[in-house]
N, C-alpha and C positions, 0 to 999 in steps of 0.2 A: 135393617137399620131402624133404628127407635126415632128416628128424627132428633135428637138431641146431638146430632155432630156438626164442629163447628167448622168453616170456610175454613181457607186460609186468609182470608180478610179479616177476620175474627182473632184468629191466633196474631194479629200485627201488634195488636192492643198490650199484649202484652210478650215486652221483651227478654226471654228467660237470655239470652247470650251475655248481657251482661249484671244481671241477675242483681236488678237494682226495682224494686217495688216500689208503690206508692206507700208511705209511711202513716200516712193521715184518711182518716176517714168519716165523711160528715153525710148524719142522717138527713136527709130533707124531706123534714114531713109535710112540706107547702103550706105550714104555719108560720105565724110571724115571727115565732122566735129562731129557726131554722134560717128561715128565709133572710131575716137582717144578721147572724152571723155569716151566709155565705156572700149576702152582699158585702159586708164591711170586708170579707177576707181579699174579695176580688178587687175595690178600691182602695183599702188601705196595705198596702205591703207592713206598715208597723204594727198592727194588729197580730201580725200570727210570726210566729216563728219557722216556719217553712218556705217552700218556693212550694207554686201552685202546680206544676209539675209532680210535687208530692202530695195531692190531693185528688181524693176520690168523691164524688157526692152519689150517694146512691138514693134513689127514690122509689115510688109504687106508685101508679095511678090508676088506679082500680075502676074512674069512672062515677064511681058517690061522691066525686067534689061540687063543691057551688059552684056553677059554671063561672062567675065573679072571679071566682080563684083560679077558675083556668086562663081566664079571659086576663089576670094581671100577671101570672107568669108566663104567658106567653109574648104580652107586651112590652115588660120591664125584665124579668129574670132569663128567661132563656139567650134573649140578647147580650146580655151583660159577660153570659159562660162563655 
């Protein structure tokens, strides 16, 4: 095994049975302009045109953030997902 094989905890995430995907997909580069569209998405339902059900946010944190920026999405943003 190459170690890239995933649980079946893993496979939950995504339901091929009824073969219904997330449609929408938001970069979060943990700048501000990322960050207040997915906050508005999460408080405002009139903002987007989806259910957030239909939404993916993918990110990277490599570790070269300001810790600043760690320290407010772990206060403000992570909570709010």
């Amino acid at each position: 095994m190459n170690g890239l094989s995933a649980g079946p905890e893993a496979l939950e995430l995504f339901d091929t049975t009824t073969q219904q995907f997330p449609t929408h997909v938001l970069n979060l580069g943990l700048g501000v302009d990322s960050v207040c569209v997915l906050l508005r998405w999460l408080n405002d339902p009139q903002s987007r045109t989806f259910a957030l059900d239909d939404l993916v946010v993918v990110t990277a944190i490599l570790g070269d953030e300001w810790a600043s920026t760690m320290d407010l999405c772990e206060r403000f943003l992570l909570p709010a997902m």
